[in-house]
C-alpha positions in Angstrom: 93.2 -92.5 -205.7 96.9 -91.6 -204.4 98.7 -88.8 -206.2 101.3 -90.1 -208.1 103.7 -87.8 -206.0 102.8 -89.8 -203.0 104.4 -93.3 -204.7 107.7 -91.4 -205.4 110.8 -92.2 -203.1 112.3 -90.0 -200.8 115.0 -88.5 -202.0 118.5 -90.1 -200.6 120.9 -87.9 -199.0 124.2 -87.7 -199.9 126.3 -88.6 -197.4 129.2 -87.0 -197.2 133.1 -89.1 -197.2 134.5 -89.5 -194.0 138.0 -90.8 -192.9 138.2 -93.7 -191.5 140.5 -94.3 -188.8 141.5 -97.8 -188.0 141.0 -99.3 -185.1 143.6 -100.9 -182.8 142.0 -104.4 -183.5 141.6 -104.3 -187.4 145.6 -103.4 -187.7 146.4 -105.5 -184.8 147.3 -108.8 -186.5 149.9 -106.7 -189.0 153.7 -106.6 -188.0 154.9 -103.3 -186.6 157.4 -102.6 -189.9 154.3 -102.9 -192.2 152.3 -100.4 -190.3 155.0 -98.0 -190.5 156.0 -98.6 -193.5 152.1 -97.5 -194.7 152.0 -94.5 -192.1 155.1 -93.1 -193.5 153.0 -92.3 -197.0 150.2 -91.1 -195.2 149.6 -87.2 -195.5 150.1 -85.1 -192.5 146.3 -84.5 -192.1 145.3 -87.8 -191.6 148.4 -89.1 -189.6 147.1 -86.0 -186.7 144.0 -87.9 -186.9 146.0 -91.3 -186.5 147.3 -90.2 -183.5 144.2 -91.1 -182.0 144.2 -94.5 -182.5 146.2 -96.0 -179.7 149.6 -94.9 -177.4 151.7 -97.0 -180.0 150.7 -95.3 -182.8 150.8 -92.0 -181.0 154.4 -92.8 -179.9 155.3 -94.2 -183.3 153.9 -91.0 -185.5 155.4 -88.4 -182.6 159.3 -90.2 -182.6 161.7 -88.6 -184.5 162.8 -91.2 -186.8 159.2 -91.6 -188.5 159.2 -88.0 -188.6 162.1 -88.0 -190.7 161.2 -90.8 -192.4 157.6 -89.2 -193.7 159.6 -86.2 -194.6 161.8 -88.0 -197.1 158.6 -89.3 -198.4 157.0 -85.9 -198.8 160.2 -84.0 -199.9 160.2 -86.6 -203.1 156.3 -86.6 -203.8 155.1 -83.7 -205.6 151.6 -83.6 -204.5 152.6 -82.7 -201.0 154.5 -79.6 -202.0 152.7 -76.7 -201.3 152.9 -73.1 -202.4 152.3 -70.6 -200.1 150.5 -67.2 -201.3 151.5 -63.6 -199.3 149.5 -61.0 -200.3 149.0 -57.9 -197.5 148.6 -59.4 -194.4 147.1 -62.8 -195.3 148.5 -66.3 -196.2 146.6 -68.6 -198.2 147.6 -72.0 -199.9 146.8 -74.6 -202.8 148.7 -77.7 -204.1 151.6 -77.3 -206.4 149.9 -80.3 -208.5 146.7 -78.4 -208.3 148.5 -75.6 -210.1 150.0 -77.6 -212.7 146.9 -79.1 -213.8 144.7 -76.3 -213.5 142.3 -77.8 -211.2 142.2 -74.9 -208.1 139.2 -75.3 -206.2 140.1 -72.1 -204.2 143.5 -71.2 -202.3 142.9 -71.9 -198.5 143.3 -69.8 -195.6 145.8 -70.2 -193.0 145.5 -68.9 -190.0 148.6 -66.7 -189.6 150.4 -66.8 -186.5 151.7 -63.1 -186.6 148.5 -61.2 -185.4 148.8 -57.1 -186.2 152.0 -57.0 -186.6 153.0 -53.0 -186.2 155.0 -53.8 -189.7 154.3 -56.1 -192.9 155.3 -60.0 -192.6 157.7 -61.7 -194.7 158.1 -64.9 -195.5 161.6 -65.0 -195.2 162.5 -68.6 -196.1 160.8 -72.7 -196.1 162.7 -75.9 -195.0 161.4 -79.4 -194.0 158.1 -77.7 -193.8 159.1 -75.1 -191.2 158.3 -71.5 -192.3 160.0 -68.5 -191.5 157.9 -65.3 -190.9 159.8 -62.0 -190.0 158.3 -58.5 -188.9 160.9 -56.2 -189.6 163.1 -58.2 -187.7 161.3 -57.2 -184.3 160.1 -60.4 -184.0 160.2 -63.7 -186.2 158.3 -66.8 -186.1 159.1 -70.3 -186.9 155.8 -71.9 -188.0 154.6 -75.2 -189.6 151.2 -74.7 -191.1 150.5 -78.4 -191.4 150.6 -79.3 -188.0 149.9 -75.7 -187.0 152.0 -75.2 -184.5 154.8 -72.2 -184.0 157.3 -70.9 -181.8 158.2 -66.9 -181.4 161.3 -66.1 -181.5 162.4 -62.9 -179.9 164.1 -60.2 -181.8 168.1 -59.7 -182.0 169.1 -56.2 -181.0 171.8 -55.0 -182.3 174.5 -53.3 -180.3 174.7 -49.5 -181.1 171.9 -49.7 -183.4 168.9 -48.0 -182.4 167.5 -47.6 -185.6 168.6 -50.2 -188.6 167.3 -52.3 -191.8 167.9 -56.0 -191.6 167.8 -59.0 -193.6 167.1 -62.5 -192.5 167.6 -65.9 -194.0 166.7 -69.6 -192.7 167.9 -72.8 -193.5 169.0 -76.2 -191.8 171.8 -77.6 -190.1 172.0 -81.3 -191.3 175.4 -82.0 -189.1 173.6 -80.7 -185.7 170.2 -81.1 -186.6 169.1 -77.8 -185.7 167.7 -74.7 -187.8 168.9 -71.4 -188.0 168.1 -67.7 -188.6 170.8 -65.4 -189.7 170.3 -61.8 -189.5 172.2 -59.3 -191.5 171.8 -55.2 -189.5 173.1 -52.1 -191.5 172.3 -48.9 -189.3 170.3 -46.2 -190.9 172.5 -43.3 -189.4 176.2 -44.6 -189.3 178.1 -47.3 -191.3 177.9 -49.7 -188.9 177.2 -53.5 -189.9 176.5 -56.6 -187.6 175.6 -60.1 -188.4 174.0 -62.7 -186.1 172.8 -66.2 -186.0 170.2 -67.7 -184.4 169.9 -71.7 -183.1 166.3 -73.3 -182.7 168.1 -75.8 -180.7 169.6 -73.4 -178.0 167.0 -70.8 -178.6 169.4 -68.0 -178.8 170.9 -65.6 -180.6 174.8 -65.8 -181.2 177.0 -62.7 -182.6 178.5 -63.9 -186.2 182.3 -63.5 -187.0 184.4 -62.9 -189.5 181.5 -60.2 -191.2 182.6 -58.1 -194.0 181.1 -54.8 -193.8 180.1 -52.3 -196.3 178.7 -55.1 -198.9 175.0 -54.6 -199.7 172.5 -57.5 -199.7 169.9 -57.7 -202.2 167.0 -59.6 -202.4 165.5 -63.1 -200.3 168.1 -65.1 -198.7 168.0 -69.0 -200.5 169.1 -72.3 -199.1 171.1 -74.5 -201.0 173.7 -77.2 -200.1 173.3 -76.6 -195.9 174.1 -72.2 -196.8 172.5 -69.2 -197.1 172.8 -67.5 -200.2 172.4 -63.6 -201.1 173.1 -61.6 -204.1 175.7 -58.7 -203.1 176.5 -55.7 -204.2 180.2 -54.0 -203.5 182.3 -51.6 -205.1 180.2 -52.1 -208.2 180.6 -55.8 -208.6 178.1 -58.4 -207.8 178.6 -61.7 -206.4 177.1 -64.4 -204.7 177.7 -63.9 -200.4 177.2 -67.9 -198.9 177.3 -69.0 -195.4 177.7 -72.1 -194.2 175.0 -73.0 -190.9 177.3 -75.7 -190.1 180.7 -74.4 -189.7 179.1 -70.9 -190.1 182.1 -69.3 -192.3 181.4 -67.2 -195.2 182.1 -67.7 -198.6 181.1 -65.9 -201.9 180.8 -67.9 -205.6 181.3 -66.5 -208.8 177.5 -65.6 -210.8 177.2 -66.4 -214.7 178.9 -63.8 -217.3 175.7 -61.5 -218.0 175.9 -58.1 -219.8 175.1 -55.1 -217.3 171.9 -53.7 -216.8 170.3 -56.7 -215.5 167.6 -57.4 -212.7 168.9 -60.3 -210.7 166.9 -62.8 -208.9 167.8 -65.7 -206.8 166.0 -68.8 -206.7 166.3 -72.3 -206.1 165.6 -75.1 -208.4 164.9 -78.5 -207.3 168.4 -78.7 -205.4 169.9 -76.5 -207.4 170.8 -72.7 -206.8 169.5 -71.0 -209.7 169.5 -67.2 -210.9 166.9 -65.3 -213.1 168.0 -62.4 -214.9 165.2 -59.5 -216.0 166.3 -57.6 -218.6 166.3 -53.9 -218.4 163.4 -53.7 -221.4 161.4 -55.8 -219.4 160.7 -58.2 -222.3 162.2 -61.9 -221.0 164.1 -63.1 -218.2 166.8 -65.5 -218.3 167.0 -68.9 -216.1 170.6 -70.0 -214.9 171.4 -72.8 -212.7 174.4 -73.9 -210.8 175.0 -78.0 -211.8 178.0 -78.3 -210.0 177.9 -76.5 -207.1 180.7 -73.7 -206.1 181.9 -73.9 -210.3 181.6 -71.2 -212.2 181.7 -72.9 -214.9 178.8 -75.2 -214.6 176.3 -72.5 -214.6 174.0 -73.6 -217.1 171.2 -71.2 -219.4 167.7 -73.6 -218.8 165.5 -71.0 -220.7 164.8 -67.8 -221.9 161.2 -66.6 -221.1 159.6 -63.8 -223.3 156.4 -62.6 -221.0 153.9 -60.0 -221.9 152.4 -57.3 -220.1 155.7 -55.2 -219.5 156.2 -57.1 -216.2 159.3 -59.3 -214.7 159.1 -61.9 -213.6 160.0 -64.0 -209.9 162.3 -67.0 -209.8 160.9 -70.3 -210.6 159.4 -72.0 -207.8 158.8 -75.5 -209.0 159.8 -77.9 -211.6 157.5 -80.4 -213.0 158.6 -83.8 -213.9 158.2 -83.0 -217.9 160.5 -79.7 -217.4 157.6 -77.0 -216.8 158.6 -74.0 -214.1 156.3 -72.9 -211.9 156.7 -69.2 -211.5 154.9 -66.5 -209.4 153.9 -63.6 -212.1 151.6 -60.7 -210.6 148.8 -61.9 -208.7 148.8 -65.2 -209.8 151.3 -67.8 -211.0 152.5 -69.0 -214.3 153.5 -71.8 -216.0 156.5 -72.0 -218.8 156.7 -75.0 -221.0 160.1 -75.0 -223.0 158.7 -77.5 -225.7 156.5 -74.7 -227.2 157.5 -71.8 -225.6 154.7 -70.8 -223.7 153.3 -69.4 -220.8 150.0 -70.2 -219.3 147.9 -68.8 -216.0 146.6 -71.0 -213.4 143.4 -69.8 -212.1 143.5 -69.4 -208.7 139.7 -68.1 -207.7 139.6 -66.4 -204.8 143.0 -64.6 -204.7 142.5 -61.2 -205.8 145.2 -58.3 -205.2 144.7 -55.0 -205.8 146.3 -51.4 -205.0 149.9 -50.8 -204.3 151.0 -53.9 -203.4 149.6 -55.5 -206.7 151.3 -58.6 -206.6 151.6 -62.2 -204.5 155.0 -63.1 -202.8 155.2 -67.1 -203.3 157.3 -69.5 -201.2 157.4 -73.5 -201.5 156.7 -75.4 -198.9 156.4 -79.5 -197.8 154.0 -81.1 -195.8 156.0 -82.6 -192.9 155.4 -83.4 -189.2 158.7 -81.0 -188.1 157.9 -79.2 -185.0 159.4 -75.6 -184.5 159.3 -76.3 -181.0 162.6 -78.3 -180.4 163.7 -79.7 -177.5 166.2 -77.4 -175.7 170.1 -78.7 -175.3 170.0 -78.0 -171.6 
C-alpha cells in the first residue's frame, strides 16, 4: 500500500512576474501616435527596457521631444516623484506615494556616483530629474539616478582664492534649454567675493557680473520661476537674493513680516517659493508661501506646525492632493495634516542614522529620461 504522502502533489512554484516587452509584430498593426501616446505614461524603468524592442522605438524613446513629453507626464503624476534620502555618505530612495500611505517596503540604494569624496556630498539642488551633487565645490556632478547616468563637472577656481567656502545652486534655463550651476566663493582670509555660473550646454564655467559683495548666503539655494533663490543676510536685514539663469541678473524680494529671533528656511512648494520659520523655543514652525510671485503682499501663512521632541523642523518637501506636507524631521520624514492637526511618521525600515550627523537631508526628485550629458554647442 502507497503512503498517503506518495499521492500528494508536488508543490507548484511560484513563478515570479516578469515584464513583458512587446514585440515588434504584436504593436505593429497600431498607428505611430498611439504607441507614443502609451510610451509617454510608461515609467522610466520599463521604457530602458523598451528600448530594446526595435530601432524605431529606440529612436522614438531617445528623441528629445518624447523626452519632454514623458517628463510633463511624470512632473504631474505623483507616484513618480521620488524623495531622495542623504545620510553620511550614502543615497537611498522610496516613492513619495509610498510615504504618504505608509506602505515602505525598504528605501533603496543608489549607487552614488561620487566615490570617496575627500569632503562630505551635498545634494545641492533637483530639476527635471537631474541631481546636483557638490563636494565642497572641488568637484560637482550632474546625475540622473533613473537612467543612471552622470557627467563630472570640474571645479571653478576662483581667482585669488586659494582657500574659500562656497555655495552652489542649480536650476533650468527654459529659454536656452540648458541647466546651470551657480557658485557663490567668499575667501576664508580676505573679504573677497566672486560669483560664477556654469552652462551644461557649453560645459563651462562663466565669471558672473553685477555681484554684490559682503551679503552672506544662508542655507540651500531653491528654484523657482527659472531663479535661484537664497536667504541673505546684510547689515542686519534679511532678504531674499534671486537670480535669473536666463538673463542671469540679480534681484532680491521682500520676505513676510515675522518677529526677530526666527530660524528661516527656504523651500519650495509645489511651484511655489515657500518659507518656514522655526521659532527660537523650538516649539512650531511656521509655513509661508509666495502666491503671486515677486509680491510681498501675497505671502500667505498655510500652517503653523507644533512638533515635539524639541526639534525643528525642514521645509516641506511635498504636498499631497488633500493638503498634507511632506516634511523631512530627524531621521525620518513626517507627515502634517491641517484638518486635525497632526503629525504622523512614515516608517522607513532600513534607514537608520546615528552619531553626529543624526539626521537625513531630503531632496525631491522626478523620474525622467533627461540626460546630464548634453550635446555640446560646438
Amino acid at each position: 500500500m502507497k503512503s498517503e504522502a506518495s499521492h500528494r502533489r508536488p508543490k507548484r512554484r511560484r513563478l515570479r512576474k516578469r515584464t513583458e516587452i512587446p514585440s515588434k509584430d504584436s504593436m505593429g498593426c497600431l498607428p505611430e501616435e498611439l504607441i507614443e501616446a502609451i510610451l509617454v505614461r510608461v515609467p522610466v524603468k520599463y521604457l530602458l527596457q523598451f528600448k530594446c524592442v526595435s530601432k524605431n522605438w529606440f529612436n522614438l524613446i531617445s528623441s528629445p521631444e518624447f523626452v519632454k513629453t514623458h517628463l510633463n507626464f511624470s512632473a504631474n503624476d505623483y507616484t513618480r516623484h521620488i524623495s531622495l534620502l542623504q545620510f553620511r555618505e550614502d543615497i537611498k530612495y522610496c516613492s513619495v506615494s509610498s510615504l504618504f500611505h505608509n506602505s515602505v517596503s525598504e528605501a533603496l540604494d543608489l549607487d552614488c556616483p561620487m566615490k570617496n569624496p575627500p569632503q562630505r556630498v551635498y545634494i545641492s539642488g533637483s530639476v527635471n530629474g537631474l541631481v546636483c551633487l557638490a563636494d565642497g565645490f572641488s568637484g560637482l556632478v550632474l546625475w540622473n539616478p533613473s537612467i543612471r547616468k552622470f557627467k563630472k563637472v570640474f571645479g571653478f577656481m576662483p581667482t585669488q582664492m586659494r582657500e574659500c567656502w562656497s555655495k552652489c545652486g542649480f536650476g533650468y534655463d527654459e529659454v536656452h534649454d540648458d541647466y546651470k550651476v551657480v557658485g557663490i566663493f567668499s575667501s576664508m582670509i580676505k573679504a573677497n567675493f566672486e560669483a560664477a555660473i556654469y552652462s551644461l550646454k557649453s560645459d563651462s564655467w562663466r565669471t558672473l557680473e553685477d555681484f554684490k559683495p559682503g551679503v552672506s548666503y544662508c542655507g540651500e539655494a531653491k528654484f523657482v520661476n527659472h531663479k535661484l533663490h537664497w536667504i541673505t543676510f546684510r547689515r542686519l536685514r534679511m532678504h531674499i537674493t534671486s537670480i535669473d539663469l536666463v538673463d542671469e541678473k540679480w534681484g532680491k524680494l521682500e520676505l513676510p513680516s515675522y518677529n526677530k529671533g526666527r530660524d528661516l528656511k527656504l523651500g519650495v512648494l509645489g511651484s511655489d517659493l515657500s518659507v518656514l520659520f522655526n521659532y527660537d523655543e523650538r516649539t512650531h514652525s511656521d509655513v509661508w508661501v509666495m502666491k503671486e510671485y515677486g509680491v510681498k503682499a501675497s505671502w500667505t501663512k498655510l500652517y503653523t506646525i507644533r512638533y515635539p521632541e524639541n526639534y525643528e523642523l525642514s521645509p516641506p518637501l511635498f504636498m499631497y492632493t488633500k493638503g498634507e506636507i511632506l516634511l523631512a524631521f530627524k531621521s525620518t520624514f513626517a507627515i502634517y495634516d491641517p484638518k486635525n492637526d497632526s503629525l504622523t511618521y512614515p516608517e522607513v525600515p532600513n534607514v537608520e542614522v546615528t552619531g553626529f550627523y543624526n539626521r537625513i537631508e531630503a531632496e525631491l526628485c522626478i523620474e525622467s529620461l533627461v540626460c546630464p550629458d548634453l550635446p555640446s554647442e560646438d
